[in-house]
N, C-alpha and C positions, 0 to 999 in steps of 0.2 A: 438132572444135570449129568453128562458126561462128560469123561473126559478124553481127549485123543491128546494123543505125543507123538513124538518123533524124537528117536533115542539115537544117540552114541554118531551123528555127521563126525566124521573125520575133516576136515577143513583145514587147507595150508594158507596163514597169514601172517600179518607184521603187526604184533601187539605188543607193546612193553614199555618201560621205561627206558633202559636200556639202548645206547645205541647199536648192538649188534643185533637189538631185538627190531629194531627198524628198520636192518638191513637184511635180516635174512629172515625166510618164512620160518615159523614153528606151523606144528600139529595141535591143533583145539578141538576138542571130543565139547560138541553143543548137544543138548537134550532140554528137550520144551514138553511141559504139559498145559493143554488149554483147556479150563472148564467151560461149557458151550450146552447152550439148548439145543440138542437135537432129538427131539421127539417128533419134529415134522418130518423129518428125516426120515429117522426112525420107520415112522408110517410108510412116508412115500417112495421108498428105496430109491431117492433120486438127488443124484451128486449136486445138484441146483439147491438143496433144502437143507445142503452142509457144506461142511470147507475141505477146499480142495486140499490132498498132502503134499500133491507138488507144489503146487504154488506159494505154498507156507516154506517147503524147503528152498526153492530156490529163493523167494525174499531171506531167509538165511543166512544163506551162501551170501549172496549178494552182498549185506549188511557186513557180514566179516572180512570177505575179501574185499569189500572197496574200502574200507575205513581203516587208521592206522589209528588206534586208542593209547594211552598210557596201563590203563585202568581197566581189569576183567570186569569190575562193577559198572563200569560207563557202557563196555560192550552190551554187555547183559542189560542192562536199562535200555537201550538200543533195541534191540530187539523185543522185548517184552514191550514199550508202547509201539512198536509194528505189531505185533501179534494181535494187540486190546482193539484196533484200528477193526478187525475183522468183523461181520456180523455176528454178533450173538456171543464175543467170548466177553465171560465176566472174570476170568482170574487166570493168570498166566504165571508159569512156573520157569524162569530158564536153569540152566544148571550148565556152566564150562567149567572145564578141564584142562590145564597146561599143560600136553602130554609131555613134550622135549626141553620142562623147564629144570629138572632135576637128576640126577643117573638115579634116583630111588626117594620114589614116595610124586606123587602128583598133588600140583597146588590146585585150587578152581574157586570157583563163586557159586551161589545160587541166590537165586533172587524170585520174589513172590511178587507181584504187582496184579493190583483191582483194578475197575473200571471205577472211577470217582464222580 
């Protein structure tokens, strides 16, 4: 099994309870790891036989910018059954960060989710 990530997306969007958090963007530091078979891969040094990293970032991106959540645990569940959707991932890791929700100390979530 390996694992690939993609750490520390900077991302401006509208998540919160809060109505000033609906009106105005914050900063959300996303980091995902996915456990994946890539041994054919591996072999075949051919990006056909793994997952691409753009395309995992920009579904992302995507997923955060267009949706307006209450809840960093609904985001993060969002995303993590887009990730499982991939070929070959059996376990997906997200982890966000509220960068601009406090002057000191960062609040965030992480979340583990399997392939069931």
């Amino acid at each position: 099994m390996t694992t690939l990530y993609i750490k520390d997306l900077i991302i401006e969007a509208r998540h919160g309870v809060h109505d000033h958090e609906k009106r105005t963007k914050q900063r959300f530091q996303v980091s995902v790891k996915l456990s994946v078979d890539l041994r054919r891969a591996a072999a075949t040094d051919a990006l056909a036989d793994s997952l691409d990293w753009s395309v995992l970032r920009d579904e992302i991106v995507t997923i955060v910018q267009t949706n307006s959540f209450n809840l960093m645990e609904r985001l993060a569940q969002v995303i993590a059954e887009a990730m499982l959707k991939h070929r070959g991932v059996s376990v997906v890791s997200v982890t966000i960060d509220k960068l601009d929700a406090f002057k000191s100390g960062v609040p965030g979530v992480r979340l583990t989710s399997r392939v069931t």
